[in-house]
C-alpha positions in Angstrom: 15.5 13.7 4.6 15.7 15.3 1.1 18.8 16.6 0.0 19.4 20.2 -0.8 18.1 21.3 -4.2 20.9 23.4 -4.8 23.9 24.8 -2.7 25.1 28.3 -1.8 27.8 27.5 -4.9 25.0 26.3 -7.5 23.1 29.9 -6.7 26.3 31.7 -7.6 26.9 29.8 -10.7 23.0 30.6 -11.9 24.0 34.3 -11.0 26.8 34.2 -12.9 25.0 34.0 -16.3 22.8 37.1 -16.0 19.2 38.0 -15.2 16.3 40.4 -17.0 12.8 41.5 -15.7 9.2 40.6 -17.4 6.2 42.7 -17.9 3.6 41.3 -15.5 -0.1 42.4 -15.6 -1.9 41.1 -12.5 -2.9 41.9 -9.4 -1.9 40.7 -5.5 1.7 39.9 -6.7 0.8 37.3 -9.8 2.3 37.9 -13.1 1.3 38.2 -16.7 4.7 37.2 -18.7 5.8 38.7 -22.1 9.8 37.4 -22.0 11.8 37.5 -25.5 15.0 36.0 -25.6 18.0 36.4 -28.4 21.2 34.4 -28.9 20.3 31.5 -27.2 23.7 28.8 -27.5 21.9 25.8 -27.8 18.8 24.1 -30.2 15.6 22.7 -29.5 13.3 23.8 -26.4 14.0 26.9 -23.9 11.7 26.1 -20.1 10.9 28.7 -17.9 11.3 27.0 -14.6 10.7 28.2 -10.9 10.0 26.9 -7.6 7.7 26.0 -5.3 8.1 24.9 -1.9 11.2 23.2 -2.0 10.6 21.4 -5.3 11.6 22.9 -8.8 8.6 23.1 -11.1 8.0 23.7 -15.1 6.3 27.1 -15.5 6.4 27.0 -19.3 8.2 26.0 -22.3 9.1 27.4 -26.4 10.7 26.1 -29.1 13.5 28.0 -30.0 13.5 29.5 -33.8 16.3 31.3 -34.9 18.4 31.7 -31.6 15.2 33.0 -30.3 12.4 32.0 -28.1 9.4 33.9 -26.4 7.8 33.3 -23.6 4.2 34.9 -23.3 0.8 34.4 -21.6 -2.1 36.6 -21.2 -4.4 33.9 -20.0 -1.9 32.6 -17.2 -0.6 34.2 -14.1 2.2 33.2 -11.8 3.9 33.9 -8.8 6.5 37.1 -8.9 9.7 36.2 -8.1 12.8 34.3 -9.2 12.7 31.9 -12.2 15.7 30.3 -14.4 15.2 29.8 -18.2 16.9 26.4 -18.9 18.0 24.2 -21.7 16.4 20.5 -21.6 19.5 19.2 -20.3 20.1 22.0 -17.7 23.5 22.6 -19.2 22.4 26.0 -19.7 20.6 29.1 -17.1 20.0 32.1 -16.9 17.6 33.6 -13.7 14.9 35.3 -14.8 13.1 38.3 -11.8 9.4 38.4 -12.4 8.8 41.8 -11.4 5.6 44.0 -10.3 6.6 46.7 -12.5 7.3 47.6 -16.2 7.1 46.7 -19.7 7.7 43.5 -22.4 11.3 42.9 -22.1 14.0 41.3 -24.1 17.1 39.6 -23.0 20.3 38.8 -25.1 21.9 35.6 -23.8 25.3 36.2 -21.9 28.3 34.7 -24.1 29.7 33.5 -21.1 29.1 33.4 -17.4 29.7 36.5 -15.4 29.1 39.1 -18.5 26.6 41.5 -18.1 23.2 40.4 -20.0 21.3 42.9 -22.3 17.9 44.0 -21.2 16.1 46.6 -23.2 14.1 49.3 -20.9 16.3 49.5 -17.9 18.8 51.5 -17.3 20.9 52.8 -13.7 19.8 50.5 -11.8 20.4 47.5 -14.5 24.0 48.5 -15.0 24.5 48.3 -11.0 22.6 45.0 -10.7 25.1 43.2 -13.4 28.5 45.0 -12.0 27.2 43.4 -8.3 26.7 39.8 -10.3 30.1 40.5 -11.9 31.3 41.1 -8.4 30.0 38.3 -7.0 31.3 35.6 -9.7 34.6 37.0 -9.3 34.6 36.6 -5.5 35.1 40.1 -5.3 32.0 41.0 -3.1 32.6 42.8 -0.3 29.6 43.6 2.8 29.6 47.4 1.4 28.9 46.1 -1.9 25.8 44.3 -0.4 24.5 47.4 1.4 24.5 49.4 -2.1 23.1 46.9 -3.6 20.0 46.7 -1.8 19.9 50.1 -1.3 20.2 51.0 -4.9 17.6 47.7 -5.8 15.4 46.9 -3.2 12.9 45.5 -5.2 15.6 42.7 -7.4 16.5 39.8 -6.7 19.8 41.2 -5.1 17.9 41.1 -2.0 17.2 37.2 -1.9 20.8 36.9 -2.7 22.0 38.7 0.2 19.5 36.8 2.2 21.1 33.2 0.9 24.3 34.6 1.7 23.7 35.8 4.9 21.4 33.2 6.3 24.3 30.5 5.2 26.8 32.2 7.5 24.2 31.8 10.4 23.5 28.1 9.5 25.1 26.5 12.8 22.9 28.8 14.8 19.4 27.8 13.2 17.1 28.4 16.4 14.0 30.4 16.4 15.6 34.2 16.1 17.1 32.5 12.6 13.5 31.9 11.2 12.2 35.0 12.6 15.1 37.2 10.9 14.0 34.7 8.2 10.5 35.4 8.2 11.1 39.7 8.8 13.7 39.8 5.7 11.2 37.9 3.6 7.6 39.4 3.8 5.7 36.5 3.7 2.8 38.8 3.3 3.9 38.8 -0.3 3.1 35.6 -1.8 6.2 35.2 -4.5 8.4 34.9 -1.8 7.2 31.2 -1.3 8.7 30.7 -4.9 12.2 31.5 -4.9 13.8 30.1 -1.4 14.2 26.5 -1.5 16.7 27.4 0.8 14.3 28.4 3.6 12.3 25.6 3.5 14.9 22.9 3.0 16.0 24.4 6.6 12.9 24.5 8.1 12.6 20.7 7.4 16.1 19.8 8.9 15.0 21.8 12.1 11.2 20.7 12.6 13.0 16.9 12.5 16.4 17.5 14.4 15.8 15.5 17.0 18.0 17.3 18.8 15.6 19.9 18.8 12.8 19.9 21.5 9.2 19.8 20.8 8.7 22.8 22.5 11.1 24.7 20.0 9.5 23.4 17.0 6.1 24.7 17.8 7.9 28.1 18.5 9.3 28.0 15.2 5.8 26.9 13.3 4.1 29.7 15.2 6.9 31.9 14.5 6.6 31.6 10.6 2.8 31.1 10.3 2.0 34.2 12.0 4.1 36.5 9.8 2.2 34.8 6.6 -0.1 36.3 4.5 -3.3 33.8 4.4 -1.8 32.2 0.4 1.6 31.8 2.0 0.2 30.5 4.8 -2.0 28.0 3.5 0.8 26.3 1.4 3.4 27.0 4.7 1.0 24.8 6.8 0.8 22.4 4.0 4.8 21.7 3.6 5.0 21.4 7.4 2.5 18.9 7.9 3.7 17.0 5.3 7.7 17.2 6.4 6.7 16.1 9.8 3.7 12.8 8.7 6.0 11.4 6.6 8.6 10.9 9.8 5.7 8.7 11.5 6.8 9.4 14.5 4.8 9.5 17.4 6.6 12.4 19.2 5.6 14.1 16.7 1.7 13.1 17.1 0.8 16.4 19.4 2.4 19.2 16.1 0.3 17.5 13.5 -2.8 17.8 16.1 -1.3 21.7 16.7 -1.6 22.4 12.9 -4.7 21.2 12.1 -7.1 22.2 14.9 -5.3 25.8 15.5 -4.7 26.9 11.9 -7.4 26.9 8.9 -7.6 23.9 7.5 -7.9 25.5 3.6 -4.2 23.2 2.7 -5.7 20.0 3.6 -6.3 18.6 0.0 -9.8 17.8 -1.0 -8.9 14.0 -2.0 -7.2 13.3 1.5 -9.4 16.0 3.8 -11.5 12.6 4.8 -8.7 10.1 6.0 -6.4 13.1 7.4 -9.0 14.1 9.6 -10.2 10.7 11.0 -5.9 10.6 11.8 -6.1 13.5 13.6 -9.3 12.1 15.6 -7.3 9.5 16.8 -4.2 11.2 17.3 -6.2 13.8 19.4 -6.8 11.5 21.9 -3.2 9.9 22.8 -1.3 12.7 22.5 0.8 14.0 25.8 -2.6 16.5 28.0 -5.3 14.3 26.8 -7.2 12.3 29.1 -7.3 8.6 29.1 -10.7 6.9 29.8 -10.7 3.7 32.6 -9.3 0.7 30.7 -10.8 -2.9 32.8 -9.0 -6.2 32.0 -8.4 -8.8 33.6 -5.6 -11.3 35.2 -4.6 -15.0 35.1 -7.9 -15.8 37.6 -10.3 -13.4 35.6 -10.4 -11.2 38.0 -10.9 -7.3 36.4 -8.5 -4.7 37.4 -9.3 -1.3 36.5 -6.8 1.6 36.0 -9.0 4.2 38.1 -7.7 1.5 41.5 -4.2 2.3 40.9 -2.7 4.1 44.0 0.4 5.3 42.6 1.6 8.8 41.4 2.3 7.5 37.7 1.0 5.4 35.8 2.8 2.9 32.6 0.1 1.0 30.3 2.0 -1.8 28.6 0.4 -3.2 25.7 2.2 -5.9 24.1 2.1 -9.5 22.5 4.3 -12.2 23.5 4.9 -13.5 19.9 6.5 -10.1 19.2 10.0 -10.1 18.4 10.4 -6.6 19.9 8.0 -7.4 22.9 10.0 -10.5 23.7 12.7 -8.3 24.5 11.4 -5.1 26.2 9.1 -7.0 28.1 11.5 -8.2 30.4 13.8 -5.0 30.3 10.5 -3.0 31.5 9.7 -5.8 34.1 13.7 -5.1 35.5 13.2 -1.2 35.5 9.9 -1.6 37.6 11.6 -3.8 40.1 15.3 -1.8 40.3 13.0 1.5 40.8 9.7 -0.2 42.6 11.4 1.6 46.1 12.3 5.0 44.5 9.9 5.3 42.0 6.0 6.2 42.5 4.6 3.9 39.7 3.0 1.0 38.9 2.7 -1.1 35.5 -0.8 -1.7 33.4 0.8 -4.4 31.2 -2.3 -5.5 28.9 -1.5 -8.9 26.3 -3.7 -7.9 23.1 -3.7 -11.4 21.1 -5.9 -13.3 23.0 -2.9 -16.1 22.9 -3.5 -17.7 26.8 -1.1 -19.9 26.6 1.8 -17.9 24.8 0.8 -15.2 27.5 1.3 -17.7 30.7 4.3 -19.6 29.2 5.9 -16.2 28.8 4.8 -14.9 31.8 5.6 -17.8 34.1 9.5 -17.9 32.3 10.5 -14.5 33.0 8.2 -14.3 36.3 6.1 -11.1 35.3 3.2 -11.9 38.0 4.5 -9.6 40.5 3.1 -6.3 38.3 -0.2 -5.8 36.9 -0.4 -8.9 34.5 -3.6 -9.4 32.2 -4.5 -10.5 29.2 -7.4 -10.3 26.6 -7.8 -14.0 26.6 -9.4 -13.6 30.3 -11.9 -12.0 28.9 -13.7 -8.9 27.3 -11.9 -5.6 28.2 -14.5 -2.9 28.9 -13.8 -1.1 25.5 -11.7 -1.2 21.8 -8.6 -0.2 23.7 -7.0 -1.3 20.1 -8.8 1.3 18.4 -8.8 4.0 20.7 -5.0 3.7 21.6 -4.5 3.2 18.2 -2.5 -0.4 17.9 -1.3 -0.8 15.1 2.1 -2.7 16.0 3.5 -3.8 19.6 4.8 -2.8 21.8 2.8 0.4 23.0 3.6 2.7 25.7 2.1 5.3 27.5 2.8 6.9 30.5 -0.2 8.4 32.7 -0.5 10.9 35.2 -2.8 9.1 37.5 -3.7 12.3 39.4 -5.0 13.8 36.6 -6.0 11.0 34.0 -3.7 12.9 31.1 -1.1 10.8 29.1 2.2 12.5 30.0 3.8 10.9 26.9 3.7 8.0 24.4 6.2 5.6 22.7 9.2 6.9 24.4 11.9 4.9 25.1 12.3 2.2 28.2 15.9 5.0 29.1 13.5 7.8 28.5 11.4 6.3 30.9 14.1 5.2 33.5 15.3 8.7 33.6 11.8 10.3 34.2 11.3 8.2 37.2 14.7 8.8 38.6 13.6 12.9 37.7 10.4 12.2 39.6 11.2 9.9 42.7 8.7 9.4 45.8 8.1 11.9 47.9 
């Protein structure tokens, strides 16, 4: 999990050292920039830095001549929104609002935090913007404050500040009304809003991996959020959230990754991975809880086959394991306990298949911890009717999967042998 870019405090303290507006020239929300800045405390380089995603990024940079430096581009657009001017050691800020409206502007550097900056061509509404900063640094904000703010600036950055403010209040009751207020108080129509709330997406991560959190729940919330997004915000939306939850490899997580590439266009998938993240998602497809498992034929300590379409019971469990694995060694005989505590209660019945081809290992282990009394085979009886390896995708052992025998479909995969026991005990003969 990455840690927070910035807290509730840090925004404060970049509000506290003022803010101006640059002319922007572009259509659909992107940004020509024309930003002069006076009086600058410190030597050497000025960066105009944003965000994107959840991940600071350089926008631009000038060398500062006189006190001064100028940012300017007439080639180059970027996202409206919130950016921060910064020294090179980050000892110095000051938020920058890249506006849809208006002129060249020029800003004269605060002489300390909380004054009121200088920003030639505004005028009311400037002077109201800086006393609700000077407000805010002094802790001195009150709800009404808030209300006139936004009502008096809709279109600053006052209203991402009450949104930070007001979302951190609610942040022990993230669910799926949080990201839908989330997703109605920033129009994600409007593409600059992926550029200034870190803050959003840094909480989006922590839910879609709370494990506390059900599968169902996150879907909800993905769904939620990509259908109030505009097809740019969407596109880099589906992006982040298929990256946040691949880089958990996690199976339980197998059936969201499926959900966001086959349901949603697939325009964030970058050209130089498009290849191997859609031969994952070909495998995954097939394993993930609703698909349906094709008859698997092995065969037992006499070479005799045994198919999984001759299993009478309600539920299947397809056990595929090696007995020179450490973790196999171990859950083997855990599993082979469970299926005889439950075999009266329970309506199931064990596929355990032994993938190395190792005979004797296989017996030796077999015959010490008595496993003969279950469905027993191994690979080194001979040829299984197809690359169950491949096609279950083995990459390490053990791997589970429990089957609903009445309609062929994997009911879930890689869950845990207490998951499992509590499932049966949920689920008991009829």
């Amino acid at each position: 999990m990455t840690k927070k870019l910035f807290t509730i405090i840090g925004i404060l303290t970049l509000l506290a050292v003022g803010t101006l507006s640059a002319q922007v020239g572009c259509v659909d929300d992107f940004s020509f920039y024309n930003i002069t800045v006076k009086n600058i405390p410190f030597t050497g380089k000025a960066y105009l830095r944003g965000s994107n995603l959840d991940t600071y990024v350089i926008v631009d940079s000038a060398t500062i001549k006189k006190g001064t430096a100028r940012f300017k581009s007439k080639k180059r657009c970027v996202p409206a929104g919130l950016y921060t001017i910064v020294s090179e050691d980050h000892s110095y800020r000051c938020p920058v609002d890249l506006i849809t409206d208006g002129d060249s502007y020029t800003i004269t550097w605060p002489s300390k935090a909380g004054e009121a900056v200088t920003v030639d061509g505004h005028g009311e509404k400037t002077a109201e913007l800086h006393q609700f900063i000077q407000k805010m640094t002094t802790g001195k904000i009150l709800p009404q404050d808030i209300q006139v703010a936004l009502e008096t600036s809709p279109d600053s950055y006052i209203k991402h500040i009450e949104a930070i403010l007001y979302f951190s209040q609610l942040k022990q009751q993230v669910d799926i009304a949080y990201f839908s207020k989330w997703v109605r108080y920033y129009d994600f129509h409007q593409s600059k809003y992926l550029h200034i709330s870190p803050y959003f997406f840094h909480t989006l991560e922590e839910y879609l991996t709370d494990s506390d959190v059900t599968l169902e729940e996150k879907r909800a919330v993905i769904d939620t959020v990509l259908s109030n997004s505009s097809c740019t915000a969407k596109e880099e939306l589906t992006g982040f959230i298929f990256k946040a939850i691949d880089y958990l490899r996690d199976p339980y997580y197998d059936a969201l990754l499926v959900h966001l590439y086959d349901d949603y266009d697939q325009s964030w998938v970058p050209e130089d991975r498009a290849r191997l993240i859609k031969r994952k998602i070909e495998r995954l497809r097939k394993i993930i809880p609703g698909a349906t498992v094709p008859e698997l034929i092995s065969h037992d300590i006499d070479g005799k086959a045994h198919s999984t379409k001759d299993i009478a019971t309600r539920y299947t469990v397809l056990w595929f394991w090696d007995p020179d694995c450490d973790h196999c060694q171990i859950m083997t005989p855990e599993l082979h306990k469970m299926y005889q505590d439950l075999a009266n209660t329970a309506d199931f019945d064990v596929f355990a298949v032994e993938v190395n081809e190792d005979y004797e290992r296989w017996k030796a282990f077999s015959d010490e911890h008595e496993l003969w009394d279950w469905t027993n085979l191994s690979t080194s009886m001979g040829e299984a009717n197809m690359d169950f390896i491949e096609y279950f995708d083995i990459m390490t052992t053990p791997v589970i999967f429990l089957v609903d025998n009445q309609t062929s479909t994997i009911i879930a995969r890689q869950i845990t042998l207490e998951e499992l026991e509590t499932f049966f005990k949920q689920h008991p003969k009829n």
